[in-house]
C-alpha positions as CSV (number, residue, x, y, z in Angstrom):
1,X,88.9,113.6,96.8
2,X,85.8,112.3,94.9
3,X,85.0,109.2,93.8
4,X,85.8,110.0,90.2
5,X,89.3,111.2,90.8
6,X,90.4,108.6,93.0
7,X,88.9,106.3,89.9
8,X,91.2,108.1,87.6
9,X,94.7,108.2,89.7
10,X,94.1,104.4,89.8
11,X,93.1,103.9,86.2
12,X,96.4,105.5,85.7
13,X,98.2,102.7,88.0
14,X,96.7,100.6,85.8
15,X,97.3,101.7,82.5
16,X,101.0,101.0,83.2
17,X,100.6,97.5,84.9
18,X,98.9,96.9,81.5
19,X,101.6,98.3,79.3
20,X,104.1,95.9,81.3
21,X,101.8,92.9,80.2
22,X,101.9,94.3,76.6
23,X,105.5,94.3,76.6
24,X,105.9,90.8,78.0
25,X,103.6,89.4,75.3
26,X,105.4,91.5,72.5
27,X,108.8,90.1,73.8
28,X,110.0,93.4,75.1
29,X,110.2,92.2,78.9
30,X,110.1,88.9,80.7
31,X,113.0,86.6,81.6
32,X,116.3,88.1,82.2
33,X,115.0,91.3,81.4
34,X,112.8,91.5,84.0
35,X,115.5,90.3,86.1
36,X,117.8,93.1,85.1
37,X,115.0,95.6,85.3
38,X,114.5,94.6,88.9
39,X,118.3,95.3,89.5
40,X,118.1,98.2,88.3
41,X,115.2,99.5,90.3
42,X,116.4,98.3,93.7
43,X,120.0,99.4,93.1
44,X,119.8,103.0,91.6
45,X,116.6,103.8,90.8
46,X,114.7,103.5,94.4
47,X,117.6,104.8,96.6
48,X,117.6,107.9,93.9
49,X,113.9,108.1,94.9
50,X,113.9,107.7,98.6
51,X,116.9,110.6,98.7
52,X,115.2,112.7,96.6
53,X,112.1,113.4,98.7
54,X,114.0,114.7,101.6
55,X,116.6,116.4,99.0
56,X,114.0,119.1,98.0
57,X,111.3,121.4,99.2
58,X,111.0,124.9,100.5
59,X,112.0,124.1,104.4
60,X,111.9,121.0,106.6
61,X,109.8,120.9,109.9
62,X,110.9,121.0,113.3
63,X,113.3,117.6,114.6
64,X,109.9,117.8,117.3
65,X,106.9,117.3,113.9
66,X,109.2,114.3,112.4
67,X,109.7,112.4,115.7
68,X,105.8,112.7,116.5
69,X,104.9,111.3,112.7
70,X,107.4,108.3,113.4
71,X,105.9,108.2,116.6
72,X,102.6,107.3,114.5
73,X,104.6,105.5,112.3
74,X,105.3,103.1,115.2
75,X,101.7,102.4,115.7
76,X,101.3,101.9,111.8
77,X,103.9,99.5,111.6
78,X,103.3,97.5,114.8
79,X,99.8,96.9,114.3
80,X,100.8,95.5,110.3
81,X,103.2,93.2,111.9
82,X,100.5,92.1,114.3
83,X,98.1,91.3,111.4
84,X,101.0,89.7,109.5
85,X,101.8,87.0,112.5
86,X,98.3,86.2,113.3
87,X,96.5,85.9,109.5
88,X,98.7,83.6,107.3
89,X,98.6,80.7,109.5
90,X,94.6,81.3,109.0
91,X,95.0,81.3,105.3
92,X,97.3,78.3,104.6
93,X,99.0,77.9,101.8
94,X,102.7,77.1,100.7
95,X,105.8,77.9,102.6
96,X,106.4,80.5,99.9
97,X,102.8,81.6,99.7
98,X,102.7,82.3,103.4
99,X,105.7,84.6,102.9
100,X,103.6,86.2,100.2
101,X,101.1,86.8,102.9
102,X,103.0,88.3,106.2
103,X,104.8,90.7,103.3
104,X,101.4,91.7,102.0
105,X,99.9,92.6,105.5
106,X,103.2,94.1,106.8
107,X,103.8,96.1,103.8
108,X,101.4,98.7,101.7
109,X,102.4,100.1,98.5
110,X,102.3,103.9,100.2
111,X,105.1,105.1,98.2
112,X,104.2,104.4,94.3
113,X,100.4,104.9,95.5
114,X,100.3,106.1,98.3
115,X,102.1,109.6,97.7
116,X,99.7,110.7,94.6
117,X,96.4,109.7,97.0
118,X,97.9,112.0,99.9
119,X,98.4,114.9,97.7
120,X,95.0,114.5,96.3
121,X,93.1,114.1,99.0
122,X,95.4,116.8,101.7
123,X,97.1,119.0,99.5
124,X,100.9,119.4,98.3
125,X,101.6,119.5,102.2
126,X,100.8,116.8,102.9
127,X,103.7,114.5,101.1
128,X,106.6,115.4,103.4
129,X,104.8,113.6,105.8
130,X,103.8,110.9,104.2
131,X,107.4,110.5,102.8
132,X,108.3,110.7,106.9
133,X,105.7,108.2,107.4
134,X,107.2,105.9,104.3
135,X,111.0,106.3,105.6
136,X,111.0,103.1,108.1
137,X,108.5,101.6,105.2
138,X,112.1,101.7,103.2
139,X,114.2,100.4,105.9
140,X,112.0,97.7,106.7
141,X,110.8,96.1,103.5
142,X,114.3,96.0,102.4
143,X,115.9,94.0,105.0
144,X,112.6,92.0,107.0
145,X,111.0,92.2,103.9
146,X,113.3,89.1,102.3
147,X,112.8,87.4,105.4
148,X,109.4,87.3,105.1
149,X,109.1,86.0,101.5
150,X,112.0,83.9,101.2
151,X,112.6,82.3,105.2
152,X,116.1,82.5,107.1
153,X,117.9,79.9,105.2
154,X,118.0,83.0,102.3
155,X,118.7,85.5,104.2
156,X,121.8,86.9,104.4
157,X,123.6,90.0,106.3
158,X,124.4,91.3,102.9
159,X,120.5,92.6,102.5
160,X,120.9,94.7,105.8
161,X,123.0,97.0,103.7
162,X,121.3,96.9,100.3
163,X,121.3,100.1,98.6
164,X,117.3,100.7,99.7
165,X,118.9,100.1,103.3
166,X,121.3,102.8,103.2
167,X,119.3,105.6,101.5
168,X,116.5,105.0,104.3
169,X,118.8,105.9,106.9
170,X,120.5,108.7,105.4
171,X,117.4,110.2,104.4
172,X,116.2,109.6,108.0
173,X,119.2,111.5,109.4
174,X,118.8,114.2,107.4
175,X,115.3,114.8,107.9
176,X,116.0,114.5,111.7
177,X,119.5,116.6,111.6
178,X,116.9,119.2,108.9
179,X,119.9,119.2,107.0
180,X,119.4,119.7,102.4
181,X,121.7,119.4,100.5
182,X,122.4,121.9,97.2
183,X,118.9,121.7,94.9
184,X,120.6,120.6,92.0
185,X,121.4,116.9,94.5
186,X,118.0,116.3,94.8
187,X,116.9,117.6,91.3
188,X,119.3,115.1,90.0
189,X,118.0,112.4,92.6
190,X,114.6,113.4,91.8
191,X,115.2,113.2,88.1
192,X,116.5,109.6,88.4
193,X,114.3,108.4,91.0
194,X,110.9,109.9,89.2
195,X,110.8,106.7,87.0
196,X,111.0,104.0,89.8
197,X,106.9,104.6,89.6
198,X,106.0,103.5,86.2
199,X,108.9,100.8,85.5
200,X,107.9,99.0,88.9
201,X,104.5,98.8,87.7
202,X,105.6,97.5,84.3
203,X,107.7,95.3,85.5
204,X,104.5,93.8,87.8
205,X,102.1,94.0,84.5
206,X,105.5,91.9,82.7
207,X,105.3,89.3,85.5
208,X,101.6,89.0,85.4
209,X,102.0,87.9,81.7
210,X,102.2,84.3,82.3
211,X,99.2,84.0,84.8
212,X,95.8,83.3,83.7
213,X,93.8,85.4,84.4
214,X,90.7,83.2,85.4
215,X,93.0,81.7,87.9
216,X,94.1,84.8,89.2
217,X,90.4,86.4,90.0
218,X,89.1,83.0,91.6
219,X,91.3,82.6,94.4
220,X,89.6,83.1,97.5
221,X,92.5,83.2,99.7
222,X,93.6,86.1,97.5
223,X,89.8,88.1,97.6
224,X,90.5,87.4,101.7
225,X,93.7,88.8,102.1
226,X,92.6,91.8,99.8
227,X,90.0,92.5,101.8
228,X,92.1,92.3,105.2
229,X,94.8,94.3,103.8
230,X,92.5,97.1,102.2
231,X,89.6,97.6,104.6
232,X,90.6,95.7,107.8
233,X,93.7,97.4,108.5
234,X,92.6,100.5,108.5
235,X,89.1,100.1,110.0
236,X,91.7,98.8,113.0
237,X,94.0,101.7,112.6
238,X,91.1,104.5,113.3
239,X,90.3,104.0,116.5
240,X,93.8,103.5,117.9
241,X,94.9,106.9,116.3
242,X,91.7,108.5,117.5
243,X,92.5,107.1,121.3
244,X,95.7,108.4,121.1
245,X,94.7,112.2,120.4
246,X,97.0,112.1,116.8
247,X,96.5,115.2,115.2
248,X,94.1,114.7,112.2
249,X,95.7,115.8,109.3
250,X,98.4,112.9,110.1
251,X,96.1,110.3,111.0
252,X,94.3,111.0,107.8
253,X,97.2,110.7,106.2
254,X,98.6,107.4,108.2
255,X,94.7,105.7,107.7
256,X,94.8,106.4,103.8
257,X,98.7,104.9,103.6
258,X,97.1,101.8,105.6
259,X,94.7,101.3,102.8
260,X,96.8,100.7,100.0
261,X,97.2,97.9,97.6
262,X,100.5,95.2,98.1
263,X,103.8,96.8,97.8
264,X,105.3,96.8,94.3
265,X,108.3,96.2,96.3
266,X,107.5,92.3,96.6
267,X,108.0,91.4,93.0
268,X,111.1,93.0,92.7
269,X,112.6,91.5,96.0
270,X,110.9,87.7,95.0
271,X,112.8,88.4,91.8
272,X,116.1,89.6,93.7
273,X,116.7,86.8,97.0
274,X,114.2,84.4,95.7
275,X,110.1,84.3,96.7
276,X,107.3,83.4,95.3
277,X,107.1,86.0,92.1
278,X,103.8,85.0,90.7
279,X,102.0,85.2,93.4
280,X,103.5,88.2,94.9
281,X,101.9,89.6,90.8
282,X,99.0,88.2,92.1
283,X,97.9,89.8,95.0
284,X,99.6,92.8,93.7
285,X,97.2,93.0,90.9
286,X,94.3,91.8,92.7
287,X,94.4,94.4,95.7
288,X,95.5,97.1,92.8
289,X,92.4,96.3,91.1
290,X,90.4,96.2,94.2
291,X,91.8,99.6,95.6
292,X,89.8,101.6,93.1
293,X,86.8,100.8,95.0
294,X,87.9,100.7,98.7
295,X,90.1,103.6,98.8
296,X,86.9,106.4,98.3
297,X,85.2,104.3,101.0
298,X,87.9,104.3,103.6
299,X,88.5,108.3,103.1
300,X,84.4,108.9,102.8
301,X,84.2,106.7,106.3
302,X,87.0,107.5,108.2
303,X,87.6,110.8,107.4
């Protein structure tokens, strides 16, 4: 994918972070709004979504092709987890800004992003694996993901089976078992799920309403973990995928996920258990914003 299209998917991102600011400012979100909004998302909206993409499609591959991509997706995961222990210590910060930071390096926004950049870049084939690559994404950020923001003292058992938490594993057993259900289940999921995308990013451009923005683009430890989490990562990623003889339609795939902006995830779960929402907008937006630059590098480098 060129330059000039990868500018465009993200100017789209964009355009709907922005609408989300417009609204806060006209009074149609903010407040308990947003809070409800964020409800909404995590309870029906996002399970409907993370169904859906194993609900539809021609055929499913081989039990064999989804256990190797996990296999990778081991690798992706462990080496974000890695990055998350060793780099907020380094940075400093709040209790609640460190949480902030682990969720930032363990988590990239490869779903809302990440899905539109595969396709563009590998073709329509290449989304049922990065949906298999996304599926312990779902389990994860849902239930260590409010650990990391919010500490153990908020963390409850009730979070291990949140919505997200059960839709991740049924839609892992059923891509393992190959099974579909009817098309009109995951038309239906699909149709509900579909506008998870723009209403996260609303809801980030809502929450981003009552920073200012001087503040926001002068942080250094912000500009740092940007640049860790967008260019660091998956310089790192390469060669370990390389070593391990992955086949390289996947580990272009699993490099490009690794190169994504914060999870829009973060906001909503800040807003859910408790976390530092503004600056979870913040290096949302930042690393957003930054993406449309590093993204055409990392694919016109690694791949």
């Amino acid at each position: 994918m060129s330059f000039i299209d990868t500018l465009a998917e993200m100017l789209v991102i964009l355009f709907a972070i922005a609408c989300g600011y417009a609204a806060n400012r006209l009074g149609y979100m903010g407040g308990e709004t947003d809070k409800n909004i964020s409800k909404v998302l995590l309870n029906v909206t996002v399970p409907s979504m993370i169904l859906g993409t194993v609900c539809t499609g021609d055929t499913l591959p081989e039990a064999s092709v989804v256990l190797g991509v996990l296999g990778v997706a081991v690798v992706f995961y462990l080496l974000e987890f890695a990055f998350a222990l060793a780099v907020p210590p380094l940075l400093g910060g709040t209790p609640g800004q460190k949480g902030v930071w682990r969720y930032t390096l363990a988590f990239p926004n490869v779903g809302f992003i990440g899905y539109p950049v595969a396709v563009a870049l590998f073709g329509p084939g290449a989304l049922f694996y990065a949906v298999i690559l996304v599926l312990p994404f779902n389990l994860l950020s849902f239930t260590l993901g409010p650990l990391m923001l919010t500490g153990a003292r908020r963390f409850s058992l009730r979070q291990m089976f949140s919505p997200c938490v059960v839709s991740s594993i049924l839609a892992l057993i059923l891509a393992l078992a190959r099974v579909q259900p009817p098309a009109r289940v995951g038309e239906a999921l699909n149709f509900v799920g579909d506008i998870t995308v723009p209403l996260s990013l609303m809801f980030v451009g809502s929450t981003l309403a009552g920073l200012p923005l001087g503040r926001l683009l002068s942080s250094l430890r912000l500009w740092i973990l940007t640049a860790v989490r967008l260019l660091v990562l998956p310089m790192a990623l390469y060669p370990i995928l390389r070593a391990l003889g992955t086949d390289p339609l996947i580990m272009g795939i699993a490099i490009t996920q690794m190169a994504m902006p914060a999870a829009v995830n973060g906001s909503l779960l800040c807003m859910e258990y408790g976390g530092d929402a503004e600056c979870m907008a913040q290096i949302t937006f930042v690393s957003t914003l930054a993406s449309i630059i590093t993204i055409p590098i990392i694919a016109a480098l690694l791949l």
